[in-house]
C-alpha positions as CSV (number, residue, x, y, z in Angstrom):
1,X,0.0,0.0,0.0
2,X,1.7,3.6,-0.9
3,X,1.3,6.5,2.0
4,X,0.7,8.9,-0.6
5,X,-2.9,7.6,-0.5
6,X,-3.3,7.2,3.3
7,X,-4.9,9.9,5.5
8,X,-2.8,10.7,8.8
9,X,-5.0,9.0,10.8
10,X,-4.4,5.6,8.9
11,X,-0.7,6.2,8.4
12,X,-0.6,7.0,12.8
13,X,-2.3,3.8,13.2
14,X,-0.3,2.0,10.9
15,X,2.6,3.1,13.0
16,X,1.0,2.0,16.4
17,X,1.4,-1.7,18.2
18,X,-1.6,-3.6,17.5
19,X,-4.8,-2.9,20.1
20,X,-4.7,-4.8,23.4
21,X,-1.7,-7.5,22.1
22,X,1.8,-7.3,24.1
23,X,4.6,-7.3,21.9
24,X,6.4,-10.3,24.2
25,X,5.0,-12.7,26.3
26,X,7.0,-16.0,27.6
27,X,6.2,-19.0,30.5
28,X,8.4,-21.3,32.1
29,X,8.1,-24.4,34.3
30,X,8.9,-27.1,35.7
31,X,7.1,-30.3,37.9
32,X,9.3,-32.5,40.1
33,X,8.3,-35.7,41.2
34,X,9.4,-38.5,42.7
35,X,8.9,-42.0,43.6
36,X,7.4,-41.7,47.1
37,X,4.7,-39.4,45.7
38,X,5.3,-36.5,46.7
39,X,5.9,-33.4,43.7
40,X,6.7,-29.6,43.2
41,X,5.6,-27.8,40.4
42,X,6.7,-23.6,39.9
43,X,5.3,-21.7,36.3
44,X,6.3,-18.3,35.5
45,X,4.8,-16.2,33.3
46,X,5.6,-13.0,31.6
47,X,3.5,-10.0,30.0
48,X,5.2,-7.2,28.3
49,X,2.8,-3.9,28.1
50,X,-0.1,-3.6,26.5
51,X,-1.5,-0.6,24.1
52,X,-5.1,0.0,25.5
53,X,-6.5,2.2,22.5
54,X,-5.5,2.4,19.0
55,X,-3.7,5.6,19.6
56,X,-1.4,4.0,21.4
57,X,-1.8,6.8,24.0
58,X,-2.2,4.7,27.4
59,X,-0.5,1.4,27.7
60,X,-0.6,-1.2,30.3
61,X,2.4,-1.9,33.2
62,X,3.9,-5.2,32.3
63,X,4.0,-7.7,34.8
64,X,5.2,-11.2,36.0
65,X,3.5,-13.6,37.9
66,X,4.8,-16.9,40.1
67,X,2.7,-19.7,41.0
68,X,3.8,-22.8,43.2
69,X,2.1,-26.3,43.7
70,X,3.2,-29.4,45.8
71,X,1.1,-32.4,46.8
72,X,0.9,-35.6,47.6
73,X,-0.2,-38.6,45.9
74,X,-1.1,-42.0,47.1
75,X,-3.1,-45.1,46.5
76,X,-5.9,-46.2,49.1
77,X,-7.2,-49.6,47.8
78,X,-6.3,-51.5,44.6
79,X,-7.7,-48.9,41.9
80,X,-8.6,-46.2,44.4
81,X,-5.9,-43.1,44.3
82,X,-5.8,-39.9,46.3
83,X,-4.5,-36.6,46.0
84,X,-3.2,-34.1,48.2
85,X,-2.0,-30.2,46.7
86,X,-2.1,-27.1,47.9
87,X,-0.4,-23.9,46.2
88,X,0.0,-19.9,46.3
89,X,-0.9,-18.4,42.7
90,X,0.4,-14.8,42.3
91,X,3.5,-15.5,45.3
92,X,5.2,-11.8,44.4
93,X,1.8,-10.2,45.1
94,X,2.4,-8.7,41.9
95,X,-0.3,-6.1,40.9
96,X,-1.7,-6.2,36.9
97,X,-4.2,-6.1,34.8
98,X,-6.2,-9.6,34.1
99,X,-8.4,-8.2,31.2
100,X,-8.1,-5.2,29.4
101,X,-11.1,-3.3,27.5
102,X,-9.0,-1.9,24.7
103,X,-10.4,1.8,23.4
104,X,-12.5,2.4,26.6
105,X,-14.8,5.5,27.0
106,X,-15.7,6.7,29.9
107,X,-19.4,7.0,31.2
108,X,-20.6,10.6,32.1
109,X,-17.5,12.8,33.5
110,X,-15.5,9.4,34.6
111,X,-12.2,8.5,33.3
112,X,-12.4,5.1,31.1
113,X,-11.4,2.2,32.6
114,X,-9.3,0.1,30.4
115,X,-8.6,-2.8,32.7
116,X,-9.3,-4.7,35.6
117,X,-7.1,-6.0,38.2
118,X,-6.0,-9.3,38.6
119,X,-6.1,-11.7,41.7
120,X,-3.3,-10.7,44.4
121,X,-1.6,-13.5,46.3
122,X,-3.8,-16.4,47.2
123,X,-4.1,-20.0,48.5
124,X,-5.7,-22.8,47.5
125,X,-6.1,-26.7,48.7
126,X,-7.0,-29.5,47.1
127,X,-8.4,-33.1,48.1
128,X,-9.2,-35.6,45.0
129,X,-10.4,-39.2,44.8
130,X,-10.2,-41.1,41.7
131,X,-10.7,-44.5,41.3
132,X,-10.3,-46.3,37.7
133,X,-12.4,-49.5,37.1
């Protein structure tokens, strides 16, 4: 396409990162078990910024999260297998957006709002029974 035929709205947005798509993201991890039955499991994932409006004007904060997971797995009976876990997802406490509304207007004289937050630290346990027949 030539830019001779472009207005300078088309040739700004041309320009600008794509609308609510980071230019790098990348996850890692890792589960360690072993023969006893016991395992350990990390991820990691990172979020470059994001462009909220297709001015490019307001972006995003980039942001990595940590999540760990052990447990313990066992069998009851012949067939009969049990699980315990428990974990901590977000362990940094790291603050971000979970969703963002890319191009947000604002209602009445309120600012838009572009994003929401995501979950801050938290805990979680987990019993499971399964039994295969």
């Amino acid at each position: 396409m030539n830019s001779k035929n472009l207005s300078t709205t088309e040739m700004i947005i041309q320009e600008n990162k794509l609308t609510g798509v980071p230019a790098n993201t990348a996850s890692a991890g890792f589960i360690l078990n072993t023969n006893s039955g016991f395992y350990v499991s990390a991820d990691f994932q990172f979020t470059d910024k994001i462009p909220m409006n297709d001015s490019n004007a307001n972006f995003s904060d980039s942001y990595s999260l940590l999540n760990l997971k052990t447990g313990y797995q066992f069998e009851i009976l012949s067939g009969l297998k049990a699980r315990l876990d428990a974990g901590i997802n977000n362990v940094t406490n790291e603050k971000y957006a979970s969703m963002i509304l890319t191009n947000a207007t604002g209602v009445g004289n309120a600012q838009p709002r572009f994003y929401y937050p995501g979950l801050p630290i938290n805990y979680y346990g987990i019993i499971s029974l399964n039994y295969l027949f």
